[in-house]
N, C-alpha and C positions, 0 to 999 in steps of 0.2 A: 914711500911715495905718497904724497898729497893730492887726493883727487880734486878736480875741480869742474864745475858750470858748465856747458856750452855758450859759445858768446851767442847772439841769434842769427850771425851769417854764419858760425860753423854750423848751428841747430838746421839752416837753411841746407847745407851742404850734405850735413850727414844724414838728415830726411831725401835728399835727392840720391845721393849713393843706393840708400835703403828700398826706394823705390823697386817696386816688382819682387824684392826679396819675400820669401815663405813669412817672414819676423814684420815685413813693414809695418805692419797695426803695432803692434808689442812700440815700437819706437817711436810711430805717431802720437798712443796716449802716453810714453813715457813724458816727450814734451808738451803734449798740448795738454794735460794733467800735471803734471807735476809729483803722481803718484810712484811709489815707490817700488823696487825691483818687487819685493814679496808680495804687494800687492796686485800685481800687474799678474805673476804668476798662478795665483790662487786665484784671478778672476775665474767665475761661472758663465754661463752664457743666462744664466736664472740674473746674474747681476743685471745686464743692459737691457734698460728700455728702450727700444726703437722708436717705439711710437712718440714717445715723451722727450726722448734725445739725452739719457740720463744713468748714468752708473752708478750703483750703489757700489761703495768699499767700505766690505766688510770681515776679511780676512786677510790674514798673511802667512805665505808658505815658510817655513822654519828650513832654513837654508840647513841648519846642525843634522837637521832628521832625515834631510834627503836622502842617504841610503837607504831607507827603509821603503820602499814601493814608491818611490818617484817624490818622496817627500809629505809632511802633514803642514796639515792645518791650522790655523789657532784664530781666533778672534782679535782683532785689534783693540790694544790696551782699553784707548781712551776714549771716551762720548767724539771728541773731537775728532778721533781718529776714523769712526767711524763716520763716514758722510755722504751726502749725494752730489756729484759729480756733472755737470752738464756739458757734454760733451760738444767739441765743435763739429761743425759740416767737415770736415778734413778726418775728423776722427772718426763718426759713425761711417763714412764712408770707406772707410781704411778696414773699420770692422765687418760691413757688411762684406766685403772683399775676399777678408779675410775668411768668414763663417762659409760661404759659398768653395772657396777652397779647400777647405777642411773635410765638409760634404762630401766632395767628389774623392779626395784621397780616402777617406772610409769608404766610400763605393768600391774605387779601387782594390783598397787591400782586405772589405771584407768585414768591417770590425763595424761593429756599434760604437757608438759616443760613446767614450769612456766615463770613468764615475766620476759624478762630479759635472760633466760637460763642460770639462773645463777648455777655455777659451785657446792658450795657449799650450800643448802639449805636443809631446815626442808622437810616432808615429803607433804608440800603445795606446795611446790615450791617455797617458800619466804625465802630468806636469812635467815642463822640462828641468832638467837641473842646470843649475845658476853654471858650474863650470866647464859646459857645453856650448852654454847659451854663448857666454865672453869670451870663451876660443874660437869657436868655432863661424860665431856670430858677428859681435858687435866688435873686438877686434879688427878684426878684417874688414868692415865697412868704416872705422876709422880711418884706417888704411887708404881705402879705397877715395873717402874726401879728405882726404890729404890733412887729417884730424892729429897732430901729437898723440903718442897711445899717453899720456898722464890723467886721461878722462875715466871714470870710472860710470858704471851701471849699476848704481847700489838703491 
């Protein structure tokens, strides 16, 4: 199967589906970036500047190695690859959202920010893995805006 784009009224839709979801940042900068799954997952909260309005990417999580403790690291290939990111008002907002959320579920269950502090992780604090995230996740808010599943999250 060939994945394919969101057109910008599905992008419209499946940002409204995503709404309120634990993931909605993860999908705001999916589209309002154009950054890529690995990247998205290996963000740090060391990456984003608030004050500046600015993400550095400069890793990507190795989907192959995710069994090993919630997956590793690597630096992105190319100069190009590595860049800074200016986020829109939809996006920092999404994050601050999201970071305050996170907060209180670590208050909740107890745990210090995982290693790393990474941005997007399971309830350890370990990155999450990719075939969680698309079952469990982005599947089902396809679903939900009425999205053909031929769309992928890569």
């Amino acid at each position: 199967m060939i994945a394919k784009a969101l057109s910008i009224a599905e992008a419209k839709r499946f940002l409204a589906a995503a709404k309120g979801d634990e993931l909605e940042a993860l999908y705001v900068l999916a589209i309002t970036t154009g950054m890529r799954q690995g990247e998205l997952l290996a963000l740090t909260w060391d990456d984003i500047d608030f004050t500046t309005g600015k993400l550095q990417a400069r890793r990507s999580l190795n989907r192959s190695s995710q069994k090993q403790s919630g997956g590793i690291t690597s630096e992105l290939k190319t100069v190009f690859s590595r860049r800074c990111i200016q986020l829109t008002p939809i996006a920092l907002d999404a994050l601050q959202r999201h970071g305050l959320q996170q907060k209180h579920l670590q208050e909740e269950t107890k745990r210090e920010n995982g290693e790393g502090h990474w941005v997007f992780c399971n309830p350890n604090g370990k990155p999450l893995h990719v075939s969680n995230l698309i079952r469990r996740s982005f599947r089902p808010l396809l679903e939900k805006a009425s999205i053909p599943p031929t769309y992928s999250f890569s």
